[in-house]
C-alpha positions as CSV (number, residue, x, y, z in Angstrom):
1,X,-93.1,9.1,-45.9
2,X,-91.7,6.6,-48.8
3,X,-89.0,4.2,-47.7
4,X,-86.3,6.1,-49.2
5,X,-87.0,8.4,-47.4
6,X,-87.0,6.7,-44.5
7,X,-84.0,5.2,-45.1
8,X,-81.8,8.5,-45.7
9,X,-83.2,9.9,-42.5
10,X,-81.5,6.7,-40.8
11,X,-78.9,6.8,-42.4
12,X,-78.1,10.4,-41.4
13,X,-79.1,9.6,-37.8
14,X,-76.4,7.0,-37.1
15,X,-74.0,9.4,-38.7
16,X,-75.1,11.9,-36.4
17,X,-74.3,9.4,-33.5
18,X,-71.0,8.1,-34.8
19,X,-70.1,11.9,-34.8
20,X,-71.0,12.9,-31.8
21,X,-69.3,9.6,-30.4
22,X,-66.1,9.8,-32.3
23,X,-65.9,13.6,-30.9
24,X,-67.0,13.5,-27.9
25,X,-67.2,10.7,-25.9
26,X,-64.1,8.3,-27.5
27,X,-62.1,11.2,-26.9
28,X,-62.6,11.3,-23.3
29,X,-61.0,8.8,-21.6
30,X,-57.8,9.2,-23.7
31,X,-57.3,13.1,-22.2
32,X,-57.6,11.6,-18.6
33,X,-55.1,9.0,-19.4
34,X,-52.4,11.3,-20.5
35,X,-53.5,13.6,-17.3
36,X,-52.8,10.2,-15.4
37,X,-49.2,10.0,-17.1
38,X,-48.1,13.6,-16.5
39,X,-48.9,13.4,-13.3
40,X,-46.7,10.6,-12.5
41,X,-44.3,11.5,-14.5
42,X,-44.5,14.5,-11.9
43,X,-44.3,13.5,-8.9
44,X,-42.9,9.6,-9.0
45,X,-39.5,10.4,-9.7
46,X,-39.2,13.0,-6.4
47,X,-39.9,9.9,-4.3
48,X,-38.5,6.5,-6.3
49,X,-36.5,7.6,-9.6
50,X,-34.6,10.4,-7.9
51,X,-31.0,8.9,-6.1
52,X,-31.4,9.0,-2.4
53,X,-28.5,11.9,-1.7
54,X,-25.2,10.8,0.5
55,X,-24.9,11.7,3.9
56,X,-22.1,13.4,4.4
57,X,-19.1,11.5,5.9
58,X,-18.1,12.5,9.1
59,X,-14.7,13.6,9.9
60,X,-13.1,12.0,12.7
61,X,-10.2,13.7,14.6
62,X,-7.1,12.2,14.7
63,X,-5.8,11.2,18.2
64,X,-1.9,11.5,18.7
65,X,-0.2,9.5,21.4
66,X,3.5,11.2,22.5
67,X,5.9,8.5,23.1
68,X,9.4,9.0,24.7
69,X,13.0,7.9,23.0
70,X,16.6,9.2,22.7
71,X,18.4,11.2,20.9
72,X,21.2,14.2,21.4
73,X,21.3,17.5,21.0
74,X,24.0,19.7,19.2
75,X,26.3,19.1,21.5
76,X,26.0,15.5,21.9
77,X,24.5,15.5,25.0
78,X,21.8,13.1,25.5
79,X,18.4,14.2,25.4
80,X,14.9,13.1,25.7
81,X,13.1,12.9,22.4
82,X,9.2,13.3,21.9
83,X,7.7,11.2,18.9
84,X,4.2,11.2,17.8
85,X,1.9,8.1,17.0
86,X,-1.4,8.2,15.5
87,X,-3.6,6.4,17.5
88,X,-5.9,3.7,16.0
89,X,-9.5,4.3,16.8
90,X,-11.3,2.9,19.7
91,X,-7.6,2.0,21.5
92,X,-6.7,3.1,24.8
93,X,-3.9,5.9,24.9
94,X,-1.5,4.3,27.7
95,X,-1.9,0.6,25.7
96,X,-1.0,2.0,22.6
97,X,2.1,4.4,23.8
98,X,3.6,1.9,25.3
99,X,3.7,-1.1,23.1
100,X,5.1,1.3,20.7
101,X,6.9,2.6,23.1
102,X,8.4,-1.6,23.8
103,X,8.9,-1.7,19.9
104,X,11.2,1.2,19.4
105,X,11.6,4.1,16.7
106,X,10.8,3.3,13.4
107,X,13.5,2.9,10.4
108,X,13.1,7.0,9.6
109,X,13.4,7.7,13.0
110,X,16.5,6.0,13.5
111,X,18.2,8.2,10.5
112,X,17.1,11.2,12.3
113,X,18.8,9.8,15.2
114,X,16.4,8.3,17.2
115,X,17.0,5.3,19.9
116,X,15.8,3.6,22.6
117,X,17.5,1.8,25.8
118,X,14.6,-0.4,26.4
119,X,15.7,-3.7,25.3
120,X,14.0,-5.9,22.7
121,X,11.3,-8.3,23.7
122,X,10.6,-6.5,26.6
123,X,6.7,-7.3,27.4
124,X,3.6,-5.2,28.5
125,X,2.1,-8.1,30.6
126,X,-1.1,-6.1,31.2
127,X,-2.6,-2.6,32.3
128,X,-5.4,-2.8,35.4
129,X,-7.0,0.4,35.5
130,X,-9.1,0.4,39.1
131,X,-11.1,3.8,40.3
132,X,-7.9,4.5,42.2
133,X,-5.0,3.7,40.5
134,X,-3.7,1.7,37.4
135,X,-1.3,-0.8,37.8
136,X,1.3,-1.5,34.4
137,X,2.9,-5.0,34.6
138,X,5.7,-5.5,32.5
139,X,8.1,-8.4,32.1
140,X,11.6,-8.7,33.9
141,X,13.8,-8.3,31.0
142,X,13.7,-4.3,31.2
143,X,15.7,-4.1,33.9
144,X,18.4,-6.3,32.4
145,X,22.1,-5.5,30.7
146,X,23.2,-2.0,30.0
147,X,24.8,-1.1,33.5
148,X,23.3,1.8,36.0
149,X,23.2,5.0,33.0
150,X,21.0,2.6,30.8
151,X,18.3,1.7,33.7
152,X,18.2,5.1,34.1
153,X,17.4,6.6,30.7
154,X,15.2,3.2,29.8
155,X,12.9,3.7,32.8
156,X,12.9,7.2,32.3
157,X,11.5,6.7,28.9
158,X,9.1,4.8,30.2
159,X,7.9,7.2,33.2
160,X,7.4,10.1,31.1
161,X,5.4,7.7,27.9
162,X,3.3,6.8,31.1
163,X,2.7,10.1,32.1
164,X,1.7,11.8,29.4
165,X,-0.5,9.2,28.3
166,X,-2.5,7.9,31.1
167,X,-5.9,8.7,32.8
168,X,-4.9,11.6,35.9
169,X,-4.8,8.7,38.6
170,X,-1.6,7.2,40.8
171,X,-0.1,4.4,38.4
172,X,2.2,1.9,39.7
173,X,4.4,-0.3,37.9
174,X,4.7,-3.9,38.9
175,X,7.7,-6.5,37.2
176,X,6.4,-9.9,36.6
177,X,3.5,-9.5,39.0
178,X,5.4,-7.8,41.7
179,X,5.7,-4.1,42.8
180,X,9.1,-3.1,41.5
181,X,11.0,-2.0,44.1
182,X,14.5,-2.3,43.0
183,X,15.7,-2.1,39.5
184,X,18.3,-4.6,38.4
185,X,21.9,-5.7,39.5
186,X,22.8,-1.9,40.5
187,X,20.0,-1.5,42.6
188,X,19.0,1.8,41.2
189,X,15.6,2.5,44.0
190,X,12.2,3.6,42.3
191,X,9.5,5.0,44.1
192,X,6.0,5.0,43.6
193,X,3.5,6.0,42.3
194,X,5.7,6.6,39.2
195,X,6.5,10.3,38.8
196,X,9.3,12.2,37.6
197,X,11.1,12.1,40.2
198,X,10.6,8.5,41.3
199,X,14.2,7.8,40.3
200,X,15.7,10.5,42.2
201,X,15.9,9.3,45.7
């Protein structure tokens, strides 16, 4: 064989491998790498592209706290009026009712008519809630001024707040530390535990 010959023979053989290679085997890793990609493309956002979904705020129930004022009725006579008062969460019921109880009706509620005998400043010294009973200190200046009618109705506004709003246990009220027994200059008598009818005689 001349060396022409030779030499197109060689010639054609590393064509014949750059061929093959070109075809078959550079191609190769390039189809796995796009598999590679699609895959991802796949499944990666499900678990790190995709926005983690809200939960769902839970609705908490409002909590109403009935606290007792004034008013009259179509007559004029004088009547016992209910107002309600959101509580604030995590508050106890008789703490709240009665501090707004001590503050009085709001500004609409006095155009509707609203009032309260309770006189200002008046203090909720502290509420001791025992297994037994709970005792509600508050300070001496709601038994002062108004005369016999104004005890009355102020200390029934706060029997029936109390009432309504505390735990189902005897509750006592104490005046500046002490057990009331008497309320101010007329001597109106109270009775306890506190009830409805612990004015009454």
């Amino acid at each position: 064989m001349g060396f022409w010959s030779k030499l197109v023979i060689l010639i054609l053989a590393g064509l014949a491998f750059f061929y093959v290679k070109v075809n078959f085997f550079d191609n190769q890793p390039a189809k796995v790498e796009k598999k590679l990609v699609v895959e991802e493309q796949v499944v990666m956002p499900k678990k790190v592209q995709e926005p983690a979904k809200k939960a769902e705020e839970k609705k908490v129930p409002r909590t109403y706290v009935t606290v007792y004022f004034l008013g009259m009725d179509k007559n004029d006579t004088g009547i016992f009026k209910k107002v309600q008062r959101e509580l604030p969460q995590g508050q106890s019921k008789l703490k709240f009712a009665l501090n707004q109880l001590v503050a009085g009706p709001t500004p609409y509620e006095k155009k509707l008519g609203v009032y309260s005998e309770i006189p200002k400043n008046v203090k909720i010294l502290g509420i001791v809630e025992s297994k037994n009973k709970i005792i509600i200190d508050v300070s001496s200046n709601i038994q002062n001024g108004g005369g016999a009618d104004s005890i009355y109705s102020r200390m029934k506004q706060f029997i029936k707040t109390v009432l309504v709003n505390a735990p189902k246990k005897p509750v006592y009220l104490y005046i500046d530390g002490k057990q009331a027994e008497v309320l101010g200059g007329e001597g109106i008598m109270i009775s306890q535990p506190l009830s409805e009818n612990s004015l009454d005689g």
